[in-house]
C-alpha positions in Angstrom: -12.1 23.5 -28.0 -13.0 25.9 -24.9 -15.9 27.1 -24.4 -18.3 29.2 -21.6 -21.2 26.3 -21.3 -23.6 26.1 -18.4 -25.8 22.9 -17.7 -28.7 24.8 -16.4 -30.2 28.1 -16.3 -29.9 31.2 -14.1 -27.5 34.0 -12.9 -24.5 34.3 -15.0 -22.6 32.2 -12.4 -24.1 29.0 -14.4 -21.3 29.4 -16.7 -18.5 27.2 -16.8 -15.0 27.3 -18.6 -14.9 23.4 -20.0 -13.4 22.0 -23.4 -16.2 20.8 -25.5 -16.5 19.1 -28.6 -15.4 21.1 -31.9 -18.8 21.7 -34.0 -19.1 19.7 -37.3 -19.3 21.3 -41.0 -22.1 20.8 -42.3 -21.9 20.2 -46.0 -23.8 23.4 -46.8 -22.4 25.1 -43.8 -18.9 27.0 -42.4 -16.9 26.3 -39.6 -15.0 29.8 -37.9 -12.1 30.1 -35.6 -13.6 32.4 -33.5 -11.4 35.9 -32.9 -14.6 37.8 -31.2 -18.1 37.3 -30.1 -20.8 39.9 -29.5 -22.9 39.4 -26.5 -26.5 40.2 -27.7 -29.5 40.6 -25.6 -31.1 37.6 -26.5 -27.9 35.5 -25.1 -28.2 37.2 -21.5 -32.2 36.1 -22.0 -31.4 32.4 -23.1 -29.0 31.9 -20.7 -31.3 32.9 -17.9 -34.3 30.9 -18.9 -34.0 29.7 -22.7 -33.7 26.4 -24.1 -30.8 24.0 -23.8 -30.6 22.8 -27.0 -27.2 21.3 -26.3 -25.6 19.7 -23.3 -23.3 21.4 -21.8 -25.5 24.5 -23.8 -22.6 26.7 -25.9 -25.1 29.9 -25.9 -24.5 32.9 -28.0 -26.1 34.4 -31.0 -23.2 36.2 -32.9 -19.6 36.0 -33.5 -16.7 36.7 -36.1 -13.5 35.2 -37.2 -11.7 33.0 -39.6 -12.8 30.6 -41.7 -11.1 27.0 -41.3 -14.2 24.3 -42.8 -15.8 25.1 -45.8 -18.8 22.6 -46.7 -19.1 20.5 -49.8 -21.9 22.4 -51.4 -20.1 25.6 -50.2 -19.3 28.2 -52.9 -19.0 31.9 -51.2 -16.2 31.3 -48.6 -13.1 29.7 -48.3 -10.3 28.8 -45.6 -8.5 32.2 -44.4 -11.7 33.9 -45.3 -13.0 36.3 -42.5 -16.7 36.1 -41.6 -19.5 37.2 -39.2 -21.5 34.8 -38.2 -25.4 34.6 -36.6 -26.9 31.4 -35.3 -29.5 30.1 -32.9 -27.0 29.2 -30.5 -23.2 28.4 -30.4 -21.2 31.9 -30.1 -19.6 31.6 -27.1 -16.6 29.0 -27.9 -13.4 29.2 -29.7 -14.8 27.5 -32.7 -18.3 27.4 -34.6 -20.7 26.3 -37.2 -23.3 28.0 -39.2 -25.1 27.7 -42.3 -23.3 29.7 -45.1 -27.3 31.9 -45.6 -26.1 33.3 -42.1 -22.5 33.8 -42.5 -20.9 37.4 -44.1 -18.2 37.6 -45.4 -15.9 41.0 -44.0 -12.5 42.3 -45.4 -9.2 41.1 -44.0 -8.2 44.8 -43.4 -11.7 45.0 -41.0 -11.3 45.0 -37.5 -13.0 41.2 -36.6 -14.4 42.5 -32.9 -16.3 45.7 -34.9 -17.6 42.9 -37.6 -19.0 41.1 -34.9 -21.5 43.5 -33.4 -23.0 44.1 -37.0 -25.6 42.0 -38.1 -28.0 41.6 -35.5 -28.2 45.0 -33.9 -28.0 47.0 -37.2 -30.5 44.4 -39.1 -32.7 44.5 -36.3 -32.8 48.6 -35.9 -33.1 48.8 -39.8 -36.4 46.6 -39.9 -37.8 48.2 -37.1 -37.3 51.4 -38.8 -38.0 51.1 -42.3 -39.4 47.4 -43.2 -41.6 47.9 -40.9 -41.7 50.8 -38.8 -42.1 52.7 -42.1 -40.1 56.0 -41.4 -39.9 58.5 -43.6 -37.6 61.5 -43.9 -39.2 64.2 -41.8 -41.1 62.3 -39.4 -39.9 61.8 -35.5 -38.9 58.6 -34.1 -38.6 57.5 -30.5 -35.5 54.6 -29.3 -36.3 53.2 -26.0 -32.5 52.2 -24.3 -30.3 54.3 -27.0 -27.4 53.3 -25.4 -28.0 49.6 -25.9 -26.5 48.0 -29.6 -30.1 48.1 -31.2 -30.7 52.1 -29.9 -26.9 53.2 -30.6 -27.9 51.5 -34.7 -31.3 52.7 -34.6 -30.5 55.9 -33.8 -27.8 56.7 -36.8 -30.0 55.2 -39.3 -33.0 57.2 -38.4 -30.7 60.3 -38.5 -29.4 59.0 -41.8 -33.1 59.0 -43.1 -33.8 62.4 -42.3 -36.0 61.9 -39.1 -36.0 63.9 -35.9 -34.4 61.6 -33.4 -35.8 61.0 -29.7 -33.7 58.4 -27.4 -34.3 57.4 -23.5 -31.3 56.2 -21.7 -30.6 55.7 -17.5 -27.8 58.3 -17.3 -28.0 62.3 -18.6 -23.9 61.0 -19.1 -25.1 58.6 -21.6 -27.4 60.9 -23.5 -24.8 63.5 -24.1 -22.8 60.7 -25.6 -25.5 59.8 -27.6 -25.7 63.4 -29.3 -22.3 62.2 -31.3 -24.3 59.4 -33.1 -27.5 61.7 -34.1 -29.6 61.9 -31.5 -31.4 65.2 -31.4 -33.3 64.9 -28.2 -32.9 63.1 -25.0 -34.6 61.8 -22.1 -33.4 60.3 -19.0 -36.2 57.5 -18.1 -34.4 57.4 -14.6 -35.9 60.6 -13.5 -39.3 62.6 -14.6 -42.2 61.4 -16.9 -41.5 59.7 -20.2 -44.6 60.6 -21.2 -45.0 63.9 -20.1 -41.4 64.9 -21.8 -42.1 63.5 -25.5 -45.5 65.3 -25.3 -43.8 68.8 -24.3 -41.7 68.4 -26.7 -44.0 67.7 -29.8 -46.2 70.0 -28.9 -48.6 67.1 -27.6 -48.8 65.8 -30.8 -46.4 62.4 -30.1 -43.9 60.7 -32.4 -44.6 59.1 -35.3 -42.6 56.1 -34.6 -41.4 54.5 -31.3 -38.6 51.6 -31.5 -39.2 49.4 -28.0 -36.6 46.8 -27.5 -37.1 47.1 -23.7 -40.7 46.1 -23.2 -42.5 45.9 -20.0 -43.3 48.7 -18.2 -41.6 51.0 -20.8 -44.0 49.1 -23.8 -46.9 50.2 -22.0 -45.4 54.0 -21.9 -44.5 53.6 -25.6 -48.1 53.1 -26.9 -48.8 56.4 -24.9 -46.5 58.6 -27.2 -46.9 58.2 -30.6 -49.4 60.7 -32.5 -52.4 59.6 -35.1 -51.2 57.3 -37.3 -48.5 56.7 -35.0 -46.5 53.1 -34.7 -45.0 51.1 -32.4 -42.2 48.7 -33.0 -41.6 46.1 -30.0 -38.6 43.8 -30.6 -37.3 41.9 -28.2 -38.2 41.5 -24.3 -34.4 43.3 -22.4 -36.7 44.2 -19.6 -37.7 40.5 -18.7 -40.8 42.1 -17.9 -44.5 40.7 -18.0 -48.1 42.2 -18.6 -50.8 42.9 -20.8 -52.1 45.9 -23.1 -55.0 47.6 -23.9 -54.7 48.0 -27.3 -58.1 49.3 -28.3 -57.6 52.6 -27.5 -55.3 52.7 -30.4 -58.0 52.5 -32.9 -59.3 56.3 -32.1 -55.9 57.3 -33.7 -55.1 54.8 -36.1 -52.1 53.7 -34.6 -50.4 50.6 -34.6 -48.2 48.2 -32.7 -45.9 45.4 -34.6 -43.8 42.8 -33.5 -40.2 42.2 -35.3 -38.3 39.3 -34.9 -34.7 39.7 -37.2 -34.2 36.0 -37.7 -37.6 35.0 -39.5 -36.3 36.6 -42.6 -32.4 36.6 -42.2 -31.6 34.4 -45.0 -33.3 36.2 -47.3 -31.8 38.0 -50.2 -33.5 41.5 -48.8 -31.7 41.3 -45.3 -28.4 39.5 -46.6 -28.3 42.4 -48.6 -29.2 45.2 -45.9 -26.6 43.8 -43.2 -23.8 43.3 -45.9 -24.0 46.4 -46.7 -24.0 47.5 -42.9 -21.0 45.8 -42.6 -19.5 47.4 -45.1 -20.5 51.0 -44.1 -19.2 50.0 -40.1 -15.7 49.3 -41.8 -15.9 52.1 -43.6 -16.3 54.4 -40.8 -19.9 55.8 -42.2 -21.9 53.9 -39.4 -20.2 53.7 -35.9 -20.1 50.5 -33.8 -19.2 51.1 -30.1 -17.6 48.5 -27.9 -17.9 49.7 -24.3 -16.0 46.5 -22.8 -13.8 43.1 -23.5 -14.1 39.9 -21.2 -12.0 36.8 -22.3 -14.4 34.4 -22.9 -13.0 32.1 -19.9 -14.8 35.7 -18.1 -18.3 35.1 -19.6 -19.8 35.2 -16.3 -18.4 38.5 -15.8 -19.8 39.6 -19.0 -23.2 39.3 -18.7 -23.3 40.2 -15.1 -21.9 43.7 -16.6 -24.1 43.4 -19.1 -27.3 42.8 -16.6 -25.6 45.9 -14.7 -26.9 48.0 -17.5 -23.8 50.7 -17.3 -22.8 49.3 -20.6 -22.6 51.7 -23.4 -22.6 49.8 -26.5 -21.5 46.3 -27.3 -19.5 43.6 -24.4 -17.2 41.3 -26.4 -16.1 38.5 -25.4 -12.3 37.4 -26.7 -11.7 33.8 -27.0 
């Protein structure tokens, strides 16, 4: 099969267009034709400095398509079905292999590249929010990068729920965009204090919740904003950045910071159940999923170099 593999880490150039082996079925496992693959945050991370696991590394978090190996032991899918599939790796190839706890199974008459940009951003939003984030309807909630997959998910479910909706993005363009998926207030982090523009706008009081996928620099900024009993959620690492918090000074207000990570519980039944059902309401049209830009996947270098460009607005998908 093709695939985009690189043999080391580092700018996208690494990648490489190749044939590779096609992956095995495992006997409790699925094997997809791939028809799209999401590029998450966390691929764009690996490639630059995670793990090879495999040699040439296939890299790549997320994908849909069609079903063509069904394992022994197998009962939920069949060849022809259509899944979305999340794995530690392997998303970025024409074929590929997952264990049937993080495979989903989607409708024939839903569109396979909107399938593929469900699980991970709209599981990861909805346990940042509500598992543990804790939102409730009334409170206010703050998404760092709203324009990004996790922010444009987190922000319609928060709406969903009843909150009052804060999101940052780079470009006033980007926030008025952001106004059609719920967003009730926005600020542009490119220009003027964060800080200073949450507090005016609550009346100094904060948010109640502050969703931080970005980290670095913008973490440090988040535990500034929320109010007493205030909580922040940091998932994820998109700013590549590195220091160190005082987080003492949240004891005064009784505030909290908590790290999420998606894949610790994915298999179980509580977030197969949340992201099937996410799937479900993105087919239906009740939850939007925005793809800003296709590469095929011979153009992965491309991709993630948009990506790392940060002018995206939404989901990059790569078309094998």
């Amino acid at each position: 099969m093709k695939a985009a593999v690189y043999y080391e880490n580092g700018a996208p150039q690494v990648f490489r267009y190749e044939d590779v082996a096609d992956p095995s079925c495992d006997e409790n496992g699925i094997v997809i034709d791939v028809k799209a693959v999401s590029i998450e945050g966390g691929d764009v991370l690996n490639r630059a400095g995670g793990a090879l696991v495999t040699k040439p590394h296939v890299v790549g978090y997320q994908a849909a398509g069609v079903v063509c190996e069904v394992g022994a032991n197998v009962t939920a899918f069949k060849v022809g079905d259509h899944a979305v599939t999340v794995g530690a790796f392997g998303s970025h190839a024409a074929r590929r292999a997952v264990h049937e706890a993080t495979a989903w199974k989607v409708a024939k008459d839903t569109d396979l590249v909107l399938a593929a940009c469900v699980p991970i951003p709209f599981g990861t939003a909805d346990d940042c929010l509500f598992e543990f984030g804790h939102l409730q309807k009334g409170e206010s909630v703050l998404i760092q990068g709203g324009a990004g997959g996790v922010g444009l998910a987190a922000i319609q479910l928060a709406k969903r729920a009843g909150a009052r909706v804060f999101a940052t993005a780079s470009s006033d363009a980007k926030l008025d965009r952001l106004r059609d998926f719920g967003m009730d207030e926005g600020i542009n982090y490119a220009r003027g204090d964060l800080v200073a523009a949450v507090l005016r706008a609550t009346d100094n009081r904060g948010v109640n919740l502050v969703v931080d996928p970005v980290g670095g620099d913008v973490l440090a900024q988040s535990l500034k904003i929320i109010g007493y009993r205030g909580r922040v959620v940091t998932v994820g690492n998109a700013s590549r950045g590195e220091r160190s918090y005082d987080i003492q000074s949240l004891a005064g207000q009784n505030q909290s910071i908590t790290g999420v990570f998606l894949g610790a519980e994915i298999t179980t039944p509580r977030v197969r159940r949340m992201i099937e059902n996410h799937v479900k309401d993105v087919a239906s049209g009740a939850l939007k999923m925005v793809v800003d830009k296709k590469f095929p996947l011979r153009d992965a270098a491309a991709a993630h170099a948009y990506i790392e460009g940060r002018s995206a607005f939404g989901r990059v998908v790569l078309i094998p």
